[in-house]
C-alpha positions as a Markdown table, in Angstrom:
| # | Residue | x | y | z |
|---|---|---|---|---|
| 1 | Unk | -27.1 | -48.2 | 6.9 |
| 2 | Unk | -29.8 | -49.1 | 9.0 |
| 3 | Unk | -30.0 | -48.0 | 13.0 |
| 4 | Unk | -31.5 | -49.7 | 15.5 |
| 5 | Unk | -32.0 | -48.7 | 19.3 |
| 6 | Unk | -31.0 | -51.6 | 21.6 |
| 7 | Unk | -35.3 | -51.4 | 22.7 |
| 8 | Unk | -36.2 | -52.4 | 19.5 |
| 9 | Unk | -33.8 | -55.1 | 19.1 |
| 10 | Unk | -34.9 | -56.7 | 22.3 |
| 11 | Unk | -38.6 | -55.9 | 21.5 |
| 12 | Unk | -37.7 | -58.0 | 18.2 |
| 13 | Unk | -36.2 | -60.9 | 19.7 |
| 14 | Unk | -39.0 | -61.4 | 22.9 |
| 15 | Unk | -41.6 | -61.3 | 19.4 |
| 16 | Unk | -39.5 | -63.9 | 17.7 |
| 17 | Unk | -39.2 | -66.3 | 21.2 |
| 18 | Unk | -42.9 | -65.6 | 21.9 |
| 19 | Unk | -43.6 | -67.2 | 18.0 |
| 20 | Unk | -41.2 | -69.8 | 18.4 |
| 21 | Unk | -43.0 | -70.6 | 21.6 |
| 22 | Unk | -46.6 | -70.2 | 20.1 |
| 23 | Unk | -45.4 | -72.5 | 17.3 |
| 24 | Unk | -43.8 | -75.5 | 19.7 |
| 25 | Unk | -47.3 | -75.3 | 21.3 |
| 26 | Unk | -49.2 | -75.4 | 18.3 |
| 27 | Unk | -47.0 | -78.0 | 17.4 |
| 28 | Unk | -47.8 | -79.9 | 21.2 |
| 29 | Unk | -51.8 | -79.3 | 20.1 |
| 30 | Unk | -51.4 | -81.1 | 17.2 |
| 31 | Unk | -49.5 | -84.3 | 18.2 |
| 32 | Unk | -52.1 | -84.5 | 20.8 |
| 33 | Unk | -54.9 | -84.5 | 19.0 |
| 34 | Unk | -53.3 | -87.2 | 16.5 |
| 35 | Unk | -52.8 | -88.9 | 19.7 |
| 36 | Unk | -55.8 | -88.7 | 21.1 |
| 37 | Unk | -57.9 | -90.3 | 17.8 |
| 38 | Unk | -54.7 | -93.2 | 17.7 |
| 39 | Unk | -55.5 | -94.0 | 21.3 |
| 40 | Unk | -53.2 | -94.3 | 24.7 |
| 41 | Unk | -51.6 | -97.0 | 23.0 |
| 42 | Unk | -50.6 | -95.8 | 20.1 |
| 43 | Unk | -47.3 | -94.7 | 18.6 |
| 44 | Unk | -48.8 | -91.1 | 18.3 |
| 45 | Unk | -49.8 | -91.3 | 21.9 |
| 46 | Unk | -46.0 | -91.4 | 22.5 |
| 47 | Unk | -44.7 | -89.1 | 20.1 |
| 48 | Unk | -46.6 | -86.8 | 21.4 |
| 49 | Unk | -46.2 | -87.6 | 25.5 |
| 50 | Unk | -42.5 | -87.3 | 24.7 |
| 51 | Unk | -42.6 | -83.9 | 23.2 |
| 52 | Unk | -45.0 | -82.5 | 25.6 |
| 53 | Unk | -42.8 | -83.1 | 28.5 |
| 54 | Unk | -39.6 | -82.4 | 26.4 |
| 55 | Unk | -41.2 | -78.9 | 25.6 |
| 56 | Unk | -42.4 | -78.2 | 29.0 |
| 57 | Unk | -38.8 | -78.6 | 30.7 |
| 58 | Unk | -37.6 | -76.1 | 28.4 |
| 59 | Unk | -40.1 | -73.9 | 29.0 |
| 60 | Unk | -40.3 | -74.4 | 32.6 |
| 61 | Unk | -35.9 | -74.3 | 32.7 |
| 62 | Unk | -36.2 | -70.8 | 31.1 |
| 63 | Unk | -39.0 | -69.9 | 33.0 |
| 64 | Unk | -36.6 | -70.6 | 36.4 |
| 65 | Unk | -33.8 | -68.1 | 35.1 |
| 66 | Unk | -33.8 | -65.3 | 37.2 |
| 67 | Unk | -32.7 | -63.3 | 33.4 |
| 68 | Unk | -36.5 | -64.3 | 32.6 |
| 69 | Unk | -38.1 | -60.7 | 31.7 |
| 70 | Unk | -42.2 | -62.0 | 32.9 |
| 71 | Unk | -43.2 | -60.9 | 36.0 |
| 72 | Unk | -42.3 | -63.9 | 38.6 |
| 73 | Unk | -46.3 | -64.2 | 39.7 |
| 74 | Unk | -46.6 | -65.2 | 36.1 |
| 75 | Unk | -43.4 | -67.6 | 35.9 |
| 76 | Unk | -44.7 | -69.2 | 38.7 |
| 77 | Unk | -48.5 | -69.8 | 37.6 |
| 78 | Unk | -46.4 | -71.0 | 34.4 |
| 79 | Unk | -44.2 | -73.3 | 35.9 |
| 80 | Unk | -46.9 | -74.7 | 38.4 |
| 81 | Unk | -48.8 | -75.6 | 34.9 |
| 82 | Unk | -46.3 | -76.8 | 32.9 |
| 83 | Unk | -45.3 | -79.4 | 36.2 |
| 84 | Unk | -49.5 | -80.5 | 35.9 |
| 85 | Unk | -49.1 | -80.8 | 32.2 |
| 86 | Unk | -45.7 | -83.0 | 32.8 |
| 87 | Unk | -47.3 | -85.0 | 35.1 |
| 88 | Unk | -50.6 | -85.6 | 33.6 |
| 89 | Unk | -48.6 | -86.4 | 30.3 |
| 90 | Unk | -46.7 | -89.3 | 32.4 |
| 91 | Unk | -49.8 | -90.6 | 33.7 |
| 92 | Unk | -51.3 | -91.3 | 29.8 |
| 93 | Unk | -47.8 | -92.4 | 29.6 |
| 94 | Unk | -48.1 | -94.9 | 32.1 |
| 95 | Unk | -51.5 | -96.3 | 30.8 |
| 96 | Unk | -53.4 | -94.4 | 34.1 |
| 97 | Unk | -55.2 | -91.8 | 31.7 |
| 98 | Unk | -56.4 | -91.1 | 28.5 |
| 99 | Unk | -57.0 | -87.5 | 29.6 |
| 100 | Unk | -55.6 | -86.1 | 26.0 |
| 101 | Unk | -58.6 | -82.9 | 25.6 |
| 102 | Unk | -57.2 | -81.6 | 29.2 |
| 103 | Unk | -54.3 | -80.9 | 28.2 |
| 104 | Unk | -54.9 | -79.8 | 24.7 |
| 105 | Unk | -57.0 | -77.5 | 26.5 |
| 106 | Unk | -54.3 | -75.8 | 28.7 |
| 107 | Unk | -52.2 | -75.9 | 25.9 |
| 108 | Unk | -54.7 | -74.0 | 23.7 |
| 109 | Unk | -55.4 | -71.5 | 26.4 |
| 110 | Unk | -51.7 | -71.1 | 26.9 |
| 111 | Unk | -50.8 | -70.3 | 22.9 |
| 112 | Unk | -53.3 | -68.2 | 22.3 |
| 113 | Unk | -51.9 | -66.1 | 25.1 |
| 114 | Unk | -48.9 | -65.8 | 23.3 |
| 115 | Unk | -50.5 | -64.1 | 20.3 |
């Protein structure tokens, strides 16, 4: 029978949510990019608007717990980013910007600090 300590466990699942996280962004990245070839017009263009700001009110939902383990300097560099990438998402929405590599880029940056 295996043992575990209670560390490890939580050490296990933060790992697990980090890659779950890493792979919704990748996932962001992706749509985007398909959106941003397809044009603001495009059905890709909202596809990918819609889960963009659907991701970042999770993120930024669980980054508001006060249970949330990152320091709160972090959560709230976090949050003030995933509010720019929510509104700069609604403004391609809107048909005020095409401003796709932006947020692929903050996107990018953020995922590969999850590694």
């Amino acid at each position: 029978m295996y043992q575990f300590s209670y560390a490890e466990v939580l050490d296990d699942s933060s790992k697990e949510a980090r890659e779950r996280e890493r792979q919704a962004l990748e996932r962001s990245i992706e749509l985007l990019q398909s959106a941003e070839k397809a044009g603001v017009s495009s059905r890709e263009a909202i596809e990918a608007v819609l889960f963009v700001q659907r991701l970042w009110g999770i993120l930024i939902e669980d980054l508001a717990k006060p249970e949330n383990a990152l320091p709160k300097p972090l959560r709230a560099d976090l949050v003030s980013i995933g509010l720019w990438v929510m509104r700069e998402s609604e403004q391609i929405r809107l048909g005020k910007s095409e401003n796709f590599k932006a947020i692929i880029e903050v996107s990018t940056a953020i995922r590969d600090g999850l590694q």
